[in-house]
Structures are given as structure tokens and as C-alpha cells.
C-alpha positions in Angstrom: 89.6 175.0 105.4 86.2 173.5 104.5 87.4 171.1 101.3 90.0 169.4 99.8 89.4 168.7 96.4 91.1 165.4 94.7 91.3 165.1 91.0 92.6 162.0 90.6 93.8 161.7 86.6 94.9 158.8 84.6 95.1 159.7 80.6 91.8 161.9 80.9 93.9 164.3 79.3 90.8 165.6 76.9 88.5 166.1 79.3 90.8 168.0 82.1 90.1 171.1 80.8 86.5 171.2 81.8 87.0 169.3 84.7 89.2 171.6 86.4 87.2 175.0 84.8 84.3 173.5 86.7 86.4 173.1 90.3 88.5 176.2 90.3 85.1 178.1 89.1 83.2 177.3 92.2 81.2 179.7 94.2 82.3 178.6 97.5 86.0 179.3 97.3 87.3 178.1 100.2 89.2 175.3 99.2 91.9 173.4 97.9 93.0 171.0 94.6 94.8 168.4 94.8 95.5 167.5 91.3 97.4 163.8 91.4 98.2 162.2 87.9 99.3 158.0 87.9 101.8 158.6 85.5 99.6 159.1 82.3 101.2 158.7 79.0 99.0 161.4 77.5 99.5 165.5 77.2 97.2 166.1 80.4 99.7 167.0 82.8 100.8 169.9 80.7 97.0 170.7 81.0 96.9 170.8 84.6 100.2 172.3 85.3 98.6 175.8 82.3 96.2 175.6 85.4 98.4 175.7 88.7 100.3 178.4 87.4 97.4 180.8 87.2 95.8 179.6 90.9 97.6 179.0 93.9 94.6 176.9 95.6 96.1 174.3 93.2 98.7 171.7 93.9 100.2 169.3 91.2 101.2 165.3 92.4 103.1 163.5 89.7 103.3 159.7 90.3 106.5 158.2 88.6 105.1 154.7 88.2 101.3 153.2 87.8 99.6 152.5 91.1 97.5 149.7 89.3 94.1 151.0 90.4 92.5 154.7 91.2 92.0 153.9 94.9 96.0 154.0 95.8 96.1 157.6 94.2 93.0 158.6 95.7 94.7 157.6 99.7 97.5 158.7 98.9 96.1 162.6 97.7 93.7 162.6 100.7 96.6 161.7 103.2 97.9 165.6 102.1 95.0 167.1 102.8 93.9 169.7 105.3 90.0 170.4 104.5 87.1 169.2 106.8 85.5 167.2 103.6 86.9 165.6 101.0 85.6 166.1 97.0 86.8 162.8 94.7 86.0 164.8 91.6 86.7 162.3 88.7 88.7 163.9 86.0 86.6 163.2 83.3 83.8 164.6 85.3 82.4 167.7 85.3 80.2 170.0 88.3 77.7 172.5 88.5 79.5 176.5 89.9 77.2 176.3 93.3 77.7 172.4 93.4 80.2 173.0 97.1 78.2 175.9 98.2 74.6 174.0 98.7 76.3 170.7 99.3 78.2 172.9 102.4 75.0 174.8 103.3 73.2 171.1 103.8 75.7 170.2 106.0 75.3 173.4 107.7 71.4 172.4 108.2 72.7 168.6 109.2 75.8 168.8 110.8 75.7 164.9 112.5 76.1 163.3 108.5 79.4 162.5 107.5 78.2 162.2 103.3 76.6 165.1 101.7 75.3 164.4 98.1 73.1 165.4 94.9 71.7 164.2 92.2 74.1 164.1 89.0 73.9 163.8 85.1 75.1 161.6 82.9 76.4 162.5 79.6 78.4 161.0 77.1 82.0 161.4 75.6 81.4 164.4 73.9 79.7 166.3 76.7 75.8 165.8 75.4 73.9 164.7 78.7 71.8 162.0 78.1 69.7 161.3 81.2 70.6 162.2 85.4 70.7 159.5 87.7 67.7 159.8 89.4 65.9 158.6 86.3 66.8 155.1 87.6 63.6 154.4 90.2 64.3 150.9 90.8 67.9 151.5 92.1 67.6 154.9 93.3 64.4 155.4 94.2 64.7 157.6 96.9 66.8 159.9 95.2 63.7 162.2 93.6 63.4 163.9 96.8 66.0 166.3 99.5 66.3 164.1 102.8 68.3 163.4 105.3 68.9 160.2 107.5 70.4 157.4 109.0 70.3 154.3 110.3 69.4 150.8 109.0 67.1 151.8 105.8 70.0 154.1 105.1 72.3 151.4 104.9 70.7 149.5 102.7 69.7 152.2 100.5 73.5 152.9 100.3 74.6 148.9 99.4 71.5 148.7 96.9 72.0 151.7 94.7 75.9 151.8 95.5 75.2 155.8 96.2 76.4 158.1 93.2 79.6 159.0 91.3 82.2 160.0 93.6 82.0 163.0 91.7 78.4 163.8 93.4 79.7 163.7 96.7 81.6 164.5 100.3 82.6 162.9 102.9 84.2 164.2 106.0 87.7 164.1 106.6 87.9 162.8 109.8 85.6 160.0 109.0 87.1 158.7 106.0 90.7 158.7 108.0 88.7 156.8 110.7 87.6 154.2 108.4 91.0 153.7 106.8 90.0 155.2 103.4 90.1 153.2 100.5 90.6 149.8 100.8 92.1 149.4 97.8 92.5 146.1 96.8 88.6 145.9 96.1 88.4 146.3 92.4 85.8 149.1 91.7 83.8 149.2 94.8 86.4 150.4 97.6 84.3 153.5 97.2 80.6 151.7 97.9 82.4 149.8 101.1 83.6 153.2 102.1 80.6 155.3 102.4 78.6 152.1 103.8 80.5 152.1 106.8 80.5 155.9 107.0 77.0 155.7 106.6 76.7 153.4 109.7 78.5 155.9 111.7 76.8 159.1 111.2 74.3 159.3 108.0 73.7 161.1 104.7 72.0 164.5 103.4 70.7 164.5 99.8 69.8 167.3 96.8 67.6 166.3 94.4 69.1 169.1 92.2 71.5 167.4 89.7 74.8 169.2 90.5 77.8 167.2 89.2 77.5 165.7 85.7 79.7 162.0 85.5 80.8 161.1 81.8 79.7 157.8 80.6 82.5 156.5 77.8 84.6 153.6 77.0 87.2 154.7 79.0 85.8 155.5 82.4 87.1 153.2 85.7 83.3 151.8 86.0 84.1 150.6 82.7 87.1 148.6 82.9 87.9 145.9 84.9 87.4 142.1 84.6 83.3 142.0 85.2 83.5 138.9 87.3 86.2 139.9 89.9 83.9 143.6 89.9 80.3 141.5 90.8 82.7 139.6 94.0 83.4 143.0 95.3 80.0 144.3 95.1 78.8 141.0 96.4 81.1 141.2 99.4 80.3 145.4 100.0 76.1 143.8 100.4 77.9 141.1 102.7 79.4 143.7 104.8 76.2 145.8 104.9 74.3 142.9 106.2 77.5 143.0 108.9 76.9 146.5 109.6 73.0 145.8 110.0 73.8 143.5 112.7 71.5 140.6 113.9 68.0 139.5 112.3 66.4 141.6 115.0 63.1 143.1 114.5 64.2 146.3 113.3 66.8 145.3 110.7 64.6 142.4 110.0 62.9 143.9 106.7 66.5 145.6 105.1 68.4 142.0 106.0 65.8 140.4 104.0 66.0 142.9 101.2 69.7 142.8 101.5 69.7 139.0 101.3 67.7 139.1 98.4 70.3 141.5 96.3 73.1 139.6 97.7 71.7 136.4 96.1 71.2 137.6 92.7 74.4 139.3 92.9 76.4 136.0 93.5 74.3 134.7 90.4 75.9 137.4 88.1 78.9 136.2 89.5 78.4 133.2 88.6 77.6 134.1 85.3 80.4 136.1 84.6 83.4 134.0 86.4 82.3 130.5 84.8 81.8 129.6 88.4 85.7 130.4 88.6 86.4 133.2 91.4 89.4 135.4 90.1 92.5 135.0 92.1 92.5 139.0 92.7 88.8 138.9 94.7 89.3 135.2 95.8 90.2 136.5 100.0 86.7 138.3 99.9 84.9 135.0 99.4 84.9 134.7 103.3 83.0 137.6 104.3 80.3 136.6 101.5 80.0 133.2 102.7 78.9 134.6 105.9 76.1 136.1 105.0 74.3 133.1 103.1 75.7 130.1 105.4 74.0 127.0 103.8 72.6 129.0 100.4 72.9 126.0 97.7 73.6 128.8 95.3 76.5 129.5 97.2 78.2 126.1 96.9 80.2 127.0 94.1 81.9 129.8 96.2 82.8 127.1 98.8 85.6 125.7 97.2 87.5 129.4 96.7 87.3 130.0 100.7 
């Protein structure tokens, strides 16, 4: 089977609908959904089950209790699966028809990379689209053109524009079980660490056709969370680039330096948003951070949480 789509859900209810059109209406058909709910409190499980009972590629997961964060529901849906690349398509996302066939047909062309991806769109909580992420040069800037790569730039790129959506992407099976999955006591970014160290291992392949569409609202997982304990775990997934990068050498020389840069004003905006207070919940990442800026005076108010 070449994919194994997980649609992780929790109260996205309204939006299921489309979501799961936009899966089950793919070109490339050989797959399968994993649907996998964290016991929502909302009517979309009667959505999704209207949905299973018309296609058999289509399995239903019903936790009884909360996990407390996506990436527990996401490990546990991808330990079921059987495809060679996993598709995290968000449930209030949405997807182009062809978006598996020419993500598939550029790994045909690439076969060594272990994350295909596009470009995607953002739109709001009604549907409008209101930009794609491309549009955003300074984080993304190599994201206006197809390529395909690996190897120290790549890593940075990855840990400086955090990659796309979830929904934009896959990553190969056998890779993500490799790595461990999720780790998923890192609020928010288990996802960036994740494709980092697949990165590292075997590389990327890009479309600069907008394919997936990721819904911007109130309510999305990007948008929760405590904002100080979420700028610790993306300081400490730069930290663990700058691991993967290896020594100052001369050829990782200019993306360390980059790297160190981004990881500095990072741990400013941490700074910022924790009161100079590291939540208890991030506070065993402090380590690994420390690290990478060993005598940074900026840093001294991490010490103290080590």
C-alpha cells in the first residue's frame, strides 16, 4: 500500500466534512484512512462514521479518554498502519484531488528523500483563502521553486521555517518508526523535531504548486498552547539541528552560524513570554538548549531551570 492517511480529530466536527471529501476524493487511490477522534464532545464522530459506511478504505478509532496533546493520537494511529508514507492530514484541513498523486510521482523521480512536500494555502474559518505560504520570503524562502536536497543547508532550512503544515506533507513509514515518531511531550513542535532528524537521514523533495490548504482560526493546535512553553520547544528543535549539523567544521560553518543566530532570538521570545520563568512542562529541554550557546549571557536566565 503506498499511504496511510491519519486524520487525527479533536472537536473539528464542522470542518470534517470537507476534510474527509478532500481525502477519500483523491486521484491516487491507493490508500488508506485512518480516522482517530480524542474523545471530542462535539457531533463529528457521527460525521465520520456517515463516511466509513459508504468506503471501506476507511477505518474509525474512538479514544475513550483525552490524550492531552495531538501527538499521542497521531503515534498511536500511525502504529496501525501498513502504507509506505504516512499523510498527517489535520482535520480542519483541507487538500487539493491530485495532492498524493504528484507528491508520489516526486518521490518516484527522488526515491532517496524520506519527506515529500508542497506548497499550501491558508485560509480562514469559513473556507476563504487568504494568502499560501510561500508568500512568506523571509521564513520560506526557498519554497518559490520545485527542488530536491539534502544535507546541512537542508537542515537548517528545515529548523528555520519549521517546514509546512503536516497537512502539506509525507514522510516515509519506515523512517518515522526509526526515529520514534512523535515525541510527544514537546508542546507543538514534536512535528518540526521529527522531520529535522528525518531530514538528516535522507532529504526532502518540494512542489511549488500549493496543494493542501491549512485553516487558520481560533481553534487550530498552532493556536493553543501556553506561548512560552511553545518558544522552549522550538528553541530546543534549533538546538537539536545545530546537534544534527555536527561540529563548527568548515562546511556546516555558515548554517551553525545562521542557526545560532535564530536560536538566540528565539530564547529572547522566550524570555519575553515566560517572565524569565521556564514552564515546568518544557523545563527537561532546557539541557539540550544550553548546549548549544555554552557561555551566551543571554542564556543565564535558563541556567537556573537546568
Amino acid at each position: 500500500m503506498r499511504v496511510s492517511v491519519v486524520v487525527p480529530n479533536y472537536n473539528y466536527g464542522p470542518y470534517l466534512g470537507e476534510r474527509l471529501r478532500s481525502v477519500l476524493r483523491q486521484t491516487m487511490s491507493e490508500f488508506e484512512l485512518l480516522y482517530i477522534d480524542d474523545a471530542s464532545t462535539d457531533a463529528g464522530n457521527d460525521v465520520a462514521r456517515g463516511f466509513a459506511r459508504d468506503d471501506g478504505r476507511m477505518t474509525v478509532i474512538l479514544r475513550e479518554r483525552n490524550s492531552g496533546g495531538p501527538y499521542w493520537t497521531w503515534n498511536e494511529a500511525a502504529a496501525r498502519a501498513r502504507g509506505e508514507w504516512l499523510w498527517f492530514a489535520g482535520a480542519d484541513d483541507s487538500a487539493c484531488p491530485t495532492f498524493l498523486e504528484e507528491l508520489l510521482a516526486l518521490a518516484d523521480r527522488h526515491p532517496q528523500v524520506g519527506i515529500l512536500r508542497s506548497d499550501f494555502l491558508r485560509m480562514n474559518d469559513s473556507g476563504r483563502v487568504i494568502g499560501r505560504a510561500s508568500d512568506d520570503r523571509i521564513r520560506r524562502w526557498k519554497d518559490v521553486a520545485d527542488y530536491a536536497t539534502n544535507g546541512p543547508a537542508e537542515v537548517a532550512y528545515a529548523a528555520l521555517s519549521t517546514y509546512a503544515t503536516a497537512s502539506a506533507l509525507l514522510v516515509r513509514r519506515d523512517l518515522f518508526a526509526a526515529c520514534g515518531g512523535f515525541d510527544a511531550r514537546i508542546p507543538l513542535s514534536a512535528d518540526t523535531l521529527l522531520y529535522l532528524q528525518i531530514v538528516a537521514m535522507s532529504g526532502t523533495a518540494y512542489l511549488a504548486r500549493p496543494l493542501a490548504a491549512y485553516r487558520d482560526h481560533a481553534g487550530s493546535v498552532t493556536r493553543s498552547g501556553a506561548a512560552g512553553a511553545t518558544e522552549i520547544s522550538k528553541s530546543h528543535c534549533i538546538a537539536r539541528a545545530l546537534e544534527l549539523l555536527g561540529g563548527r567544521d568548515a562546511v556546516n560553518a555558515p548554517e551553525r552560524r545562521l542557526l545560532e543566530r535564530y536560536l538566540r532570538f528565539r530564547l529572547n521570545s522566550a524570555r519575553c513570554s515566560t517572565g524569565g520563568l521556564v514552564p515546568d512542562e518544557v523545563r527537561w529541554l532546557v539541557p539540550a538548549i544550553l548546549d548549544q550557546v555554552p557561555g551566551w549571557w543571554g542564556a543565564a536566565w535558563l541556567r537556573g531551570a537546568a
